[in-house]
VEXPAFI-279079 format. One record per residue: residue number from 1; residue in one letter; x, y, z of N, C-alpha, C in turn. Coordinates in steps of 0.05 Angstrom, whole numbers, plus 5000, padded with zeros to 4 digits. Layout:
BEGIN
(NUM; "A"; (X; Y; Z); (X; Y; Z); (X; Y; Z)) ...
***
This chain:
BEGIN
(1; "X"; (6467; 1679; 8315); (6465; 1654; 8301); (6439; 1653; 8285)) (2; "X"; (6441; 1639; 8262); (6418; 1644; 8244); (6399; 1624; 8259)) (3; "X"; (6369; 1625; 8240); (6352; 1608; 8248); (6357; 1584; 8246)) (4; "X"; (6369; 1576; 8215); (6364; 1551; 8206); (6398; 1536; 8224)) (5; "X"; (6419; 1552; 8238); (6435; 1540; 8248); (6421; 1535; 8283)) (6; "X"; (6411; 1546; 8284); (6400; 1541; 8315); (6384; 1514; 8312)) (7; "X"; (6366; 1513; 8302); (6350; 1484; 8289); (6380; 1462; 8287)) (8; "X"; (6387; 1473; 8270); (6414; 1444; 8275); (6425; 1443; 8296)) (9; "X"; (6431; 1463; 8308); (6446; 1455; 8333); (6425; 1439; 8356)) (10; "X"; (6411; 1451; 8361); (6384; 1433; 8369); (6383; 1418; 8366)) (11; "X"; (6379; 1403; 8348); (6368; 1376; 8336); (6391; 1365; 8349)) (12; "X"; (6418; 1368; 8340); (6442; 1353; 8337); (6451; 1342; 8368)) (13; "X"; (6442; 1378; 8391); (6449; 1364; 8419); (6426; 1344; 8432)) (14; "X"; (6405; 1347; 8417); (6371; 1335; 8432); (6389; 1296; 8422)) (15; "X"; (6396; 1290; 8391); (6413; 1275; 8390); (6440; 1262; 8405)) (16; "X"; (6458; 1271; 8416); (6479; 1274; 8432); (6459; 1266; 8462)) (17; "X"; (6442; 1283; 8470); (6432; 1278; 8496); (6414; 1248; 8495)) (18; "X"; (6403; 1242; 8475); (6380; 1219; 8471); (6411; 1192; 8480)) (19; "X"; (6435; 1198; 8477); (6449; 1169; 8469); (6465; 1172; 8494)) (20; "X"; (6453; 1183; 8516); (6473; 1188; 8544); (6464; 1160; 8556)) (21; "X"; (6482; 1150; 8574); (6485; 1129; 8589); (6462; 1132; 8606)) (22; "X"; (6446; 1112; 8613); (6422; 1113; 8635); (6428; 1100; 8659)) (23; "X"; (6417; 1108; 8682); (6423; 1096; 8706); (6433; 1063; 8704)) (24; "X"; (6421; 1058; 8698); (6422; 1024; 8693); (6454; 1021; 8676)) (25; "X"; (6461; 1029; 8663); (6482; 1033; 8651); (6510; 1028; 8667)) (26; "X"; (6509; 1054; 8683); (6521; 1056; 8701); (6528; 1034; 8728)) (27; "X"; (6508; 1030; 8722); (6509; 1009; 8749); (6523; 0986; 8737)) (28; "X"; (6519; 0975; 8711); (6530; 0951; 8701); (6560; 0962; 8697)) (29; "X"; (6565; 0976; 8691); (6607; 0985; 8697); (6602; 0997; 8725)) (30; "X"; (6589; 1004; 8735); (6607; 1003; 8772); (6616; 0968; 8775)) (31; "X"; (6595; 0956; 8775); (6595; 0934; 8781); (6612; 0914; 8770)) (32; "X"; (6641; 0930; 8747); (6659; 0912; 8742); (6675; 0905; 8759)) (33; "X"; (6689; 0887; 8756); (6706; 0862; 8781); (6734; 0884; 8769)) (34; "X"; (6737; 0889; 8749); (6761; 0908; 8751); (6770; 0920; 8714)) (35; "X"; (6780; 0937; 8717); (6790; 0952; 8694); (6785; 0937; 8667)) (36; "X"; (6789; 0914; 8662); (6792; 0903; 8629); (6753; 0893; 8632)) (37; "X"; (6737; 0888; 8656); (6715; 0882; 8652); (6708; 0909; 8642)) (38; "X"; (6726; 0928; 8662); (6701; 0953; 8647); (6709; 0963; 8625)) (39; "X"; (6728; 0961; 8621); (6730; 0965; 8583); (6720; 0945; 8562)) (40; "X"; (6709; 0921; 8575); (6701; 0910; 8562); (6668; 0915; 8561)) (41; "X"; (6661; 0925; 8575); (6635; 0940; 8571); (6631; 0964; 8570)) (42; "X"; (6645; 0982; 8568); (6642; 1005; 8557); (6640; 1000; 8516)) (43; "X"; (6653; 0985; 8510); (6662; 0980; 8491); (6632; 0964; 8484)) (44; "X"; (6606; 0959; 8498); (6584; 0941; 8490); (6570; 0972; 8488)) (45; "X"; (6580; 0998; 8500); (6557; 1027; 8497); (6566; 1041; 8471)) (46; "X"; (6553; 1057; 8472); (6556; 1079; 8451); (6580; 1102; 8449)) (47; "X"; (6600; 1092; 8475); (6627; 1103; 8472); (6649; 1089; 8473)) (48; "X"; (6643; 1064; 8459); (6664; 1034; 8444); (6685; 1061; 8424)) (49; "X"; (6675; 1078; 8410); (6693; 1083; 8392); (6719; 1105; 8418)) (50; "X"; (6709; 1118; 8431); (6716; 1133; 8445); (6734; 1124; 8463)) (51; "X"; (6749; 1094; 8466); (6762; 1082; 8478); (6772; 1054; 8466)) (52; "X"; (6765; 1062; 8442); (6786; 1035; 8421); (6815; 1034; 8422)) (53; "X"; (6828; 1076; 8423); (6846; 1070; 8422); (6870; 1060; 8449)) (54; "X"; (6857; 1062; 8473); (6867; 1053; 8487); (6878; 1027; 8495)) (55; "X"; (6902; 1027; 8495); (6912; 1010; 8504); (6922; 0997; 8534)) (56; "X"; (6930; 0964; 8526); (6929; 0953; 8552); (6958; 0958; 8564)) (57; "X"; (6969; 0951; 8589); (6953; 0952; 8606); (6937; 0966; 8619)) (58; "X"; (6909; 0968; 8619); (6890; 0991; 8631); (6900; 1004; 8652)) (59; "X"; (6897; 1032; 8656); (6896; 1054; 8679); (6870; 1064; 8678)) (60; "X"; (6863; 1076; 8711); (6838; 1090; 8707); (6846; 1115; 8692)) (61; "X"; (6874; 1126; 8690); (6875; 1155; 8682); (6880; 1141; 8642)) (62; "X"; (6894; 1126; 8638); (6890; 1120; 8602); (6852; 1123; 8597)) (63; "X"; (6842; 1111; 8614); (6811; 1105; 8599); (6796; 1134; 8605)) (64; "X"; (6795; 1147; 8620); (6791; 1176; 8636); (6791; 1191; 8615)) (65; "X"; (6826; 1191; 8603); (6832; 1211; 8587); (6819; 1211; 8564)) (66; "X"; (6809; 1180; 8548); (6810; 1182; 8530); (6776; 1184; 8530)) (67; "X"; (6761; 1188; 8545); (6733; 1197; 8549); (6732; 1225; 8550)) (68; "X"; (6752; 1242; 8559); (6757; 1262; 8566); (6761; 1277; 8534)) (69; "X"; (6778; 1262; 8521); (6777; 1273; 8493); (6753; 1273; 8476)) (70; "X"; (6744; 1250; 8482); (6721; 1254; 8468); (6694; 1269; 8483)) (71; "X"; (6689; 1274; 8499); (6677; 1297; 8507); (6684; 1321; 8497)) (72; "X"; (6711; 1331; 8490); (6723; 1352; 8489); (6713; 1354; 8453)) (73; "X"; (6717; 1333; 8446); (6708; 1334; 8410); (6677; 1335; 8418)) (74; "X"; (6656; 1326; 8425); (6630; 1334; 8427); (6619; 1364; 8434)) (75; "X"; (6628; 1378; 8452); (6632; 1397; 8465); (6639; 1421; 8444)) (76; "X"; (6665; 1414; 8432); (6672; 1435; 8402); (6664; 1435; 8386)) (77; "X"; (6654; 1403; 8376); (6638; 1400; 8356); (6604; 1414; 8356)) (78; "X"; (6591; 1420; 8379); (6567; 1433; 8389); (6575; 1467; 8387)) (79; "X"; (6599; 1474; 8396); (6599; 1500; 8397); (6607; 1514; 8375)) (80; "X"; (6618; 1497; 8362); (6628; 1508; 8330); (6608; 1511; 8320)) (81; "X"; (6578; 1499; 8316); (6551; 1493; 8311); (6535; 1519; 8326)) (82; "X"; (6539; 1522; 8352); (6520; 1540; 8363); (6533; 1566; 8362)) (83; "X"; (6554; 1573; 8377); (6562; 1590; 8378); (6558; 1600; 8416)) (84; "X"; (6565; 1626; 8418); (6555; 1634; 8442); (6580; 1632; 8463)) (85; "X"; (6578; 1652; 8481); (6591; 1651; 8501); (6592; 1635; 8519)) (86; "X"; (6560; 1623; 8530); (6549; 1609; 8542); (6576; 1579; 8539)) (87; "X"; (6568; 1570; 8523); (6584; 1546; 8507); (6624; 1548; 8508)) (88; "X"; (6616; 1576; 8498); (6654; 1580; 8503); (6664; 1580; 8525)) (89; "X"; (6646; 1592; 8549); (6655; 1596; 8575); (6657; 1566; 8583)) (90; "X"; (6633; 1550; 8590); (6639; 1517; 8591); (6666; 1501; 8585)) (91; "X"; (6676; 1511; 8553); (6693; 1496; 8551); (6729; 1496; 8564)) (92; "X"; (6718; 1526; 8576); (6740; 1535; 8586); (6748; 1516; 8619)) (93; "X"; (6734; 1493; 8621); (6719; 1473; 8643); (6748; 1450; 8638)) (94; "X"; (6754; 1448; 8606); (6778; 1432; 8603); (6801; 1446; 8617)) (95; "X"; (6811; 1467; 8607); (6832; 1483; 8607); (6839; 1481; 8637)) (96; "X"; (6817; 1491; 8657); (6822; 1490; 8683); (6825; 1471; 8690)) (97; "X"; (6809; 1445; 8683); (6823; 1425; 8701); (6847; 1417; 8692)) (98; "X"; (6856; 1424; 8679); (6893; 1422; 8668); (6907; 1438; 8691)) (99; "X"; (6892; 1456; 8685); (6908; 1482; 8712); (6916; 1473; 8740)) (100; "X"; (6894; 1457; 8743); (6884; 1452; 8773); (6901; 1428; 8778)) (101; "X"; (6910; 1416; 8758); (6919; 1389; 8763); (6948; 1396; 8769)) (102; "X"; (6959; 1412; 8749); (6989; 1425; 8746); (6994; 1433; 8775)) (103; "X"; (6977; 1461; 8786); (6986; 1479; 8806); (6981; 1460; 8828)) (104; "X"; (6970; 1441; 8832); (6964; 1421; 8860); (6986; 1406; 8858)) (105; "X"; (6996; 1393; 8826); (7017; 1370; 8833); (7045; 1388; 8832)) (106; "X"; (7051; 1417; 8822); (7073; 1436; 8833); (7076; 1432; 8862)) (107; "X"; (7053; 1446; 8875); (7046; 1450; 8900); (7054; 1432; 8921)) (108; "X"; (7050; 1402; 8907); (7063; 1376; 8925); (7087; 1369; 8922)) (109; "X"; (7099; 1381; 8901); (7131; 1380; 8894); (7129; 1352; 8873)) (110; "X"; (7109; 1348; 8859); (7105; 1320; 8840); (7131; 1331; 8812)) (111; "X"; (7133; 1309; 8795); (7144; 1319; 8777); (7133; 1321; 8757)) (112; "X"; (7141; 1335; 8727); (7130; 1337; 8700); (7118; 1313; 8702)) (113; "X"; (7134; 1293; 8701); (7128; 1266; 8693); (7092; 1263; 8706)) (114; "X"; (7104; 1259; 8724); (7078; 1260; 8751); (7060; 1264; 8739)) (115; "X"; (7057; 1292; 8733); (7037; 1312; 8733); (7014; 1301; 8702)) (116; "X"; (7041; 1304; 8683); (7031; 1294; 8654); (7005; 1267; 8657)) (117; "X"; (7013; 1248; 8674); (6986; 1220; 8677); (6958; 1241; 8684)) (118; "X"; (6960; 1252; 8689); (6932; 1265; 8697); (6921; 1292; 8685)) (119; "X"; (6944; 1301; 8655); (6921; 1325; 8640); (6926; 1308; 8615)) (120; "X"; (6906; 1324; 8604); (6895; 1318; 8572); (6898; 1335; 8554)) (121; "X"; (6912; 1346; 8534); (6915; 1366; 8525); (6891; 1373; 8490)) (122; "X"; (6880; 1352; 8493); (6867; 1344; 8471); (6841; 1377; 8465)) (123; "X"; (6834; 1377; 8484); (6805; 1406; 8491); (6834; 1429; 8479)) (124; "X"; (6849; 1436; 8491); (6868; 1455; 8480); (6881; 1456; 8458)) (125; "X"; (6886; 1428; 8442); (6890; 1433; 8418); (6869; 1442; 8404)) (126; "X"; (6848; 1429; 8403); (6831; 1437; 8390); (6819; 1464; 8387)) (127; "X"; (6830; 1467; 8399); (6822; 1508; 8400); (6850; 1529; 8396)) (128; "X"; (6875; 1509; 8396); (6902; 1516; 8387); (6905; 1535; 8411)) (129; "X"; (6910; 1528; 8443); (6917; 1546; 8464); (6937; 1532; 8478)) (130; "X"; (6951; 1502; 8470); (6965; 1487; 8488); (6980; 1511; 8500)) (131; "X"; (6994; 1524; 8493); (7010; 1533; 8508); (7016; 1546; 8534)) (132; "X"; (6989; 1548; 8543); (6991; 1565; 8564); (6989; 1537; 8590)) (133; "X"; (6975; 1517; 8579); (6986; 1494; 8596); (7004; 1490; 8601)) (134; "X"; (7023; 1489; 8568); (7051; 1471; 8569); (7072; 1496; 8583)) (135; "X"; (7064; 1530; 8588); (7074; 1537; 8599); (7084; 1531; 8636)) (136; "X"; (7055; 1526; 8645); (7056; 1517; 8676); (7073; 1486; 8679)) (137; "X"; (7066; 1470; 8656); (7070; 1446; 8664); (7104; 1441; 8671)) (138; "X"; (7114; 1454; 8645); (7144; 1451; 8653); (7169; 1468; 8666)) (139; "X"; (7147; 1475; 8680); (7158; 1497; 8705); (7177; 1478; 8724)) (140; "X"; (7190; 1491; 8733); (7215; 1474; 8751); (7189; 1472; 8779)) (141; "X"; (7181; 1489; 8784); (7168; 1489; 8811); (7141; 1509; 8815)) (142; "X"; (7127; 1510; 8834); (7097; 1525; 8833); (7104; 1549; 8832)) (143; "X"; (7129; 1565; 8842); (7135; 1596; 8841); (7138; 1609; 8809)) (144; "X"; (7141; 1577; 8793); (7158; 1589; 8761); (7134; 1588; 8747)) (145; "X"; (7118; 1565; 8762); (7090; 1561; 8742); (7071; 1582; 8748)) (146; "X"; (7066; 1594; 8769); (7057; 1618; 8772); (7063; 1642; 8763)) (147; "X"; (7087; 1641; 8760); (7099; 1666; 8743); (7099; 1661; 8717)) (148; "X"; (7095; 1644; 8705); (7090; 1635; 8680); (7063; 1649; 8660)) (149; "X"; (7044; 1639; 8691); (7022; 1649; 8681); (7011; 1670; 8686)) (150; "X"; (7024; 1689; 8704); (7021; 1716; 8705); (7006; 1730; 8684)) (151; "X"; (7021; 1735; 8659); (7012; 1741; 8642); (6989; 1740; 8625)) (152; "X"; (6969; 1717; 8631); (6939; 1711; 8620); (6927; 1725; 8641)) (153; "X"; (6903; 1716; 8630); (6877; 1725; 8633); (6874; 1714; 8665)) (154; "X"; (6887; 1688; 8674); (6887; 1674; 8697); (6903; 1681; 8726)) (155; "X"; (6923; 1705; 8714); (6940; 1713; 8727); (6938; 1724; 8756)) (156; "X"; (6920; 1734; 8765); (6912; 1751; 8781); (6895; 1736; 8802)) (157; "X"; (6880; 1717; 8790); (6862; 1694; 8804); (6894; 1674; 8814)) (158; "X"; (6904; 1665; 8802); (6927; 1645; 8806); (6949; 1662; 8827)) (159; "X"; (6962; 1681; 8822); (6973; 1701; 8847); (6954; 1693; 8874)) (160; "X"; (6935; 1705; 8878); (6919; 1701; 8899); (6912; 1673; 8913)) (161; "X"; (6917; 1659; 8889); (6904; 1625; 8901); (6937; 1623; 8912)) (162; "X"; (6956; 1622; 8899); (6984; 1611; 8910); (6995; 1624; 8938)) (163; "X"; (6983; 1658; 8937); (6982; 1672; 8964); (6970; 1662; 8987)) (164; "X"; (6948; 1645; 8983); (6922; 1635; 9007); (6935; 1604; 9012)) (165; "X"; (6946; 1593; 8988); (6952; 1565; 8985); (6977; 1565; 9016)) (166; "X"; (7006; 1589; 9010); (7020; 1588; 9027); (7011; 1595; 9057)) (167; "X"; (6996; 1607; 9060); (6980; 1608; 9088); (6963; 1583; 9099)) (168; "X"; (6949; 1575; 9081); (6932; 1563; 9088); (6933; 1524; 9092)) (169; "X"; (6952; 1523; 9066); (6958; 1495; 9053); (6931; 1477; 9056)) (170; "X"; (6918; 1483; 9040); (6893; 1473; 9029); (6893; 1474; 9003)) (171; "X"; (6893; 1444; 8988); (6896; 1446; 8955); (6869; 1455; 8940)) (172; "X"; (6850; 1456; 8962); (6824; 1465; 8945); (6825; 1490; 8935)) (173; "X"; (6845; 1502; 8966); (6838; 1535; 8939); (6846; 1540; 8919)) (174; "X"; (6863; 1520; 8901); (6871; 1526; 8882); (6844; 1516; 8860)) (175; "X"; (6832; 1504; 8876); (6809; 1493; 8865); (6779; 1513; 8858)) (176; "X"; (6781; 1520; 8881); (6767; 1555; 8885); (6765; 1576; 8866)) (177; "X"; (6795; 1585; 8862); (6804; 1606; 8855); (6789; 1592; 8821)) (178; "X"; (6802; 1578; 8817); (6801; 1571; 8788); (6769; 1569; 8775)) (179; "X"; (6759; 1554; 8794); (6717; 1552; 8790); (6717; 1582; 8792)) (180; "X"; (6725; 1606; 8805); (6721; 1626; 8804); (6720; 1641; 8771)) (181; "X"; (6753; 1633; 8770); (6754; 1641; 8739); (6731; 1629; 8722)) (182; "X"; (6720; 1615; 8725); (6703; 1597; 8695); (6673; 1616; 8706)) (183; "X"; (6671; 1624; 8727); (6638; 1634; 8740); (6646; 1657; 8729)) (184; "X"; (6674; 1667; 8731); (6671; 1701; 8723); (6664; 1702; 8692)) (185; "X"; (6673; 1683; 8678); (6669; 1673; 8647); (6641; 1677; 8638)) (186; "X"; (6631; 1658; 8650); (6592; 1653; 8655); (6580; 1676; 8659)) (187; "X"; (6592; 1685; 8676); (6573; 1715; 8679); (6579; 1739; 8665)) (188; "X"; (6607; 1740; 8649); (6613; 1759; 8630); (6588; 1754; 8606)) (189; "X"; (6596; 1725; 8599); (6568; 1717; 8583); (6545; 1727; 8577)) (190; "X"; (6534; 1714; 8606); (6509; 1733; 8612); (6504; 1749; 8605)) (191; "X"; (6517; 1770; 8622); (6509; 1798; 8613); (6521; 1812; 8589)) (192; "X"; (6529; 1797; 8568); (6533; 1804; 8535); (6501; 1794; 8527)) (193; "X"; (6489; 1777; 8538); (6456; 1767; 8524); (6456; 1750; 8514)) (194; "X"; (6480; 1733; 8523); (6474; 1704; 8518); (6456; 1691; 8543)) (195; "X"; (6424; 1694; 8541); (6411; 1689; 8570); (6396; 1656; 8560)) (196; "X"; (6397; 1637; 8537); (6380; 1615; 8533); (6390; 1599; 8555)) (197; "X"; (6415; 1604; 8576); (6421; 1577; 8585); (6421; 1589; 8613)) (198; "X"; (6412; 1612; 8620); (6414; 1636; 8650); (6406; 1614; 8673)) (199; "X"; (6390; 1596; 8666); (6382; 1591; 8689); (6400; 1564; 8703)) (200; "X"; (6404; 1545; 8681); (6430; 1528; 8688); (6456; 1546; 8704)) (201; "X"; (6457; 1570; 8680); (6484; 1583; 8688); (6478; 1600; 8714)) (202; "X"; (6452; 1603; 8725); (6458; 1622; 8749); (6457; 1599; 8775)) (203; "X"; (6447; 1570; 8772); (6443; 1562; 8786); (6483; 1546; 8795)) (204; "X"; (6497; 1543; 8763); (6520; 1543; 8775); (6535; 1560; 8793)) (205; "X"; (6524; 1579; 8795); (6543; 1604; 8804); (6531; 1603; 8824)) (206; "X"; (6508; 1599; 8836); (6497; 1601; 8868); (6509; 1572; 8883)) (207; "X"; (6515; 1547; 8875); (6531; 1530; 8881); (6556; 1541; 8896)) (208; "X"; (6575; 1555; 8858); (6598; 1563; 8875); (6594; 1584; 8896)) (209; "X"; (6584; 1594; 8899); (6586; 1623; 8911); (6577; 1607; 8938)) (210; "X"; (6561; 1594; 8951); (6555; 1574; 8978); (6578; 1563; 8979)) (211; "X"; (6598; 1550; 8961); (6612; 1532; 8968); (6631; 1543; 8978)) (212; "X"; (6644; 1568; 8970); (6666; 1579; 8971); (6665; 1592; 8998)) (213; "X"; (6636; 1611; 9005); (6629; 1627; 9035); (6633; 1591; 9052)) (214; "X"; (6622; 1570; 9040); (6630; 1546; 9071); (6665; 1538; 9067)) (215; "X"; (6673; 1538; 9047); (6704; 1531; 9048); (6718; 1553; 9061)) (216; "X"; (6712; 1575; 9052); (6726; 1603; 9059); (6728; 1601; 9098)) (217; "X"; (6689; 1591; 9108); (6694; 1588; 9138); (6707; 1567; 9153)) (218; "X"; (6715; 1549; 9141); (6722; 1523; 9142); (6751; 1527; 9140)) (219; "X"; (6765; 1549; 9124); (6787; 1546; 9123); (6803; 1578; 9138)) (220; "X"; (6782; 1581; 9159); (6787; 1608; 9176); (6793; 1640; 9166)) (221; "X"; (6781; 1637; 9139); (6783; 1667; 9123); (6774; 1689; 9139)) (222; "X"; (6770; 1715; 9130); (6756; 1729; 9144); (6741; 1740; 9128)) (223; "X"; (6718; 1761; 9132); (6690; 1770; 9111); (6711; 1775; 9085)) (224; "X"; (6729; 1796; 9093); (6740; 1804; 9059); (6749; 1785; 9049)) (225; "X"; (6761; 1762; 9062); (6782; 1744; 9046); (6761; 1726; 9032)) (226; "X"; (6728; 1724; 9039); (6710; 1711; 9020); (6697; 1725; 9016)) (227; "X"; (6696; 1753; 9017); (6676; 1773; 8995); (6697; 1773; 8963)) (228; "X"; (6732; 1758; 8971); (6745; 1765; 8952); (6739; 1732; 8933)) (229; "X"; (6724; 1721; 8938); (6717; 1690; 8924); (6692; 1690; 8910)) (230; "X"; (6679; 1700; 8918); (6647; 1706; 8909); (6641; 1721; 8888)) (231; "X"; (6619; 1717; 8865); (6618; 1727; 8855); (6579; 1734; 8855)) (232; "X"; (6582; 1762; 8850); (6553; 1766; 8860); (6540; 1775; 8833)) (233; "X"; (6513; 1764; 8828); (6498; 1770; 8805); (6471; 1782; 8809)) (234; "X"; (6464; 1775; 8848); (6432; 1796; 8841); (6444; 1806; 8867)) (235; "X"; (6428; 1830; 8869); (6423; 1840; 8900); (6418; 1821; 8924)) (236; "X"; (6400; 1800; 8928); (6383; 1780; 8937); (6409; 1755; 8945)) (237; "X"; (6416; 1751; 8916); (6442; 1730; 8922); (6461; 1751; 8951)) (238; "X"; (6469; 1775; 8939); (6485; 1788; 8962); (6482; 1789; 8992)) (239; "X"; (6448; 1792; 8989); (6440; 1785; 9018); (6440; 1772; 9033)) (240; "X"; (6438; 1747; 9017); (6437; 1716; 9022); (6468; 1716; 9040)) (241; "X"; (6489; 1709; 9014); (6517; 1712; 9014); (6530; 1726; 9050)) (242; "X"; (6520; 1757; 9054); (6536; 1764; 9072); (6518; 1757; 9098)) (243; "X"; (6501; 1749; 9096); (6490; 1734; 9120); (6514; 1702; 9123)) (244; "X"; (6516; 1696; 9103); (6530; 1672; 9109); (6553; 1672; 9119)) (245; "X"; (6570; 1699; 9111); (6591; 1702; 9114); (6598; 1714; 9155)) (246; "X"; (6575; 1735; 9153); (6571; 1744; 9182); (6564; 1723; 9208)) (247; "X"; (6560; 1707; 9206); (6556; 1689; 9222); (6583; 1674; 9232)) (248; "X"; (6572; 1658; 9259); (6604; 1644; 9268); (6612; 1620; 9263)) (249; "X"; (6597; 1605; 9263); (6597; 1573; 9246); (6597; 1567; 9217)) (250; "X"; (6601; 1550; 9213); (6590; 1532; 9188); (6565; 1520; 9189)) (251; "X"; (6551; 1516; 9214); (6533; 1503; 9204); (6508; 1533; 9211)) (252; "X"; (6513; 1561; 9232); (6499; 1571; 9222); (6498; 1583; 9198)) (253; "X"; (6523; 1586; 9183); (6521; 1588; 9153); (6500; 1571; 9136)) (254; "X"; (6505; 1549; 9145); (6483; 1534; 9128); (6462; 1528; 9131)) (255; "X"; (6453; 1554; 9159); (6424; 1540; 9167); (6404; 1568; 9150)) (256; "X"; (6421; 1587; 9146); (6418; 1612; 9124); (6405; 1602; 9101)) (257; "X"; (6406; 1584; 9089); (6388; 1570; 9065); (6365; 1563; 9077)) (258; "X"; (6356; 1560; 9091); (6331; 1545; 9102); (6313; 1555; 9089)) (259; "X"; (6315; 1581; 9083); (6285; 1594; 9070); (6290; 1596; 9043)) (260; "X"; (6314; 1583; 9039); (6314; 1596; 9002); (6310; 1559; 8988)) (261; "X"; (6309; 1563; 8964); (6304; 1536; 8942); (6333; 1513; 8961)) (262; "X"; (6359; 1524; 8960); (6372; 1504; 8968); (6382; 1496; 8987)) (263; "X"; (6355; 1500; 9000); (6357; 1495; 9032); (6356; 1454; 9039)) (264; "X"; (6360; 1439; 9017); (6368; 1410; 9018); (6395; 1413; 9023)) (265; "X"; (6410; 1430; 9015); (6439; 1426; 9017); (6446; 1430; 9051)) (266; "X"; (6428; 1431; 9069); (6432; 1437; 9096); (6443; 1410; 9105)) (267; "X"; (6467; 1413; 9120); (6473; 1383; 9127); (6455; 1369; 9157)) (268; "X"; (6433; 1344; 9155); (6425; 1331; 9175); (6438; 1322; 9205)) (269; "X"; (6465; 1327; 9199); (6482; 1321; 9230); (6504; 1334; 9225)) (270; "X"; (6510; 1332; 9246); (6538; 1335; 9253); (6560; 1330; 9244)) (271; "X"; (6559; 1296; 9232); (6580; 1282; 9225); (6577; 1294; 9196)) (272; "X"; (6553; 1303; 9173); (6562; 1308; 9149); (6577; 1333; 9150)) (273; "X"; (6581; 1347; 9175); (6598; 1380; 9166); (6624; 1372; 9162)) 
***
C-alpha cells in the first residue's frame, strides 16, 4: 500500500474510532424500559442512520441486523482503503457467524425459515460470496449442509466439527471449529508480513487457543482431539498449551497461566468453572 493511501486510511479509521459509543452511552440504551425506547435512542447517536431503515414492530434480531450491516459497510469500506490480509482475514468474522448460525440451527432440526431471523447476508454481498451461505442455508438438514460445504476452504474444519458435534452434542464446537478457521486466516496473514496489527492478532489467537484446551477438557477430549483445535504460533505458546492439555482438571489447566500475562483469566472459585 502506498504512502499517501496508508495516511488516508489512518486518518479515516482514527475518524471512525473518535465517533465510537462511550461507556456512558451504553448505559443510557441498557437502561431502556424496552425495544422502541432503544431505538429511540440509538437514533439520538451517531448510528440514527444505521437503523432508519428498520421497521416496526421492533425485534432484537431486525435492529442487530441492521447494525450488523452497517459494520459490515465500515469494515469494507476501511479495507478497500487499506488493504492487507490482516483486515481481510477479520472480515471473514461475518461469513462465520452466518456459518455458525446455519450449522447450530441444522443441528437443532430449526427450519430455513428459522434459521434466516438470525443471518445477515449484507458482509457477503458485498464481497459477492453469498453463495456459499445460501449453499448451507437451504440444505434439507446438517448432513446436506455439510456436504454442501465440503468443497470450500471450510470443508475439512466443518467435517470434523459435525464429527465431534455427533459424539459430543455440544453446539460450541461448531463454534470452535469455525474461530479456528478465522485464527488459521490471521496467522496465514501473519506470516505473509502483514505484522502492523501482530500484536492484537497474536493476542486473539492465545484467547482461542486457552479457550479451546478448557472447552476441549470440559468436553472430555483427549490430548490429540485438542492438539487437533489449537493453533500454535511460537514454541513458548506450545509449551504453555501442552502443559494445559497434560493435566487432569480444568482448573489445574487454568492454574498453568499463573506465571504468564493472562494469568487474570484464572477463575477465583469454584462456582466460576
Amino acid at each position: 500500500m502506498s504512502a499517501s493511501k496508508n495516511v488516508y486510511a489512518s486518518v479515516k479509521s482514527y475518524s471512525k474510532r473518535g465517533k465510537l459509543l462511550k461507556k456512558e452511552d451504553f448505559q443510557t440504551l441498557a437502561e431502556s424500559r424496552d425495544l422502541d425506547e432503544l431505538m429511540t435512542r440509538i437514533k439520538n447517536t451517531v448510528y440514527a442512520d444505521a437503523v432508519v431503515g428498520v421497521e416496526k414492530p421492533y425485534t432484537s434480531q431486525n435492529i442487530e441486523s441492521a447494525l450488523r450491516s452497517h459494520l459490515a459497510d465500515i469494515h469494507y469500506g476501511i479495507s478497500k482503503t487499506a488493504g492487507g490480509g490482516i483486515l481481510d482475514a477479520y472480515y471473514l468474522k461475518f461469513i462465520i457467524s452466518n456459518l455458525k448460525q446455519i450449522l447450530k440451527g441444522k443441528a437443532l432440526g430449526k427450519s430455513q425459515e428459522e434459521i434466516e431471523t438470525h443471518i445477515n447476508l449484507h458482509a457477503e454481498e458485498l464481497i459477492k460470496q453469498r453463495d456459499i451461505v445460501i449453499k448451507a442455508l437451504v440444505a434439507k438438514d446438517l448432513e446436506e449442509a455439510v456436504a454442501n460445504l465440503n468443497q470450500t476452504e471450510f470443508g475439512e474444519d466443518i467435517v470434523k466439527a459435525t464429527a465431534l458435534y455427533a459424539d459430543k452434542k455440544s453446539l460450541q464446537i461448531f463454534d470452535t471449529y469455525f474461530d479456528k478457521i478465522l485464527m488459521s486466516r490471521l496467522v496465514k496473514a501473519l506470516k505473509s508480513g502483514d505484522i502492523d496489527a501482530s500484536k492484537l492478532v497474536s493476542m486473539d489467537i492465545d484467547f482461542y487457543n486457552i479457550l479451546s484446551v478448557i472447552r476441549g477438557k470440559f468436553w472430555g477430549l483427549d490430548e490429540q482431539q485438542i492438539q487437533d483445535l489449537i493453533i500454535i504460533q511460537s514454541p513458548a505458546a506450545k509449551e504453555l498449551l501442552l502443559r494445559m492439555m497434560s493435566v487432569g482438571t480444568i482448573r489445574d489447566a487454568f492454574n498453568e497461566l499463573s506465571n504468564t500475562k493472562y494469568r487474570d483469566l484464572i477463575p477465583q472459585s469454584e462456582n466460576e468453572l
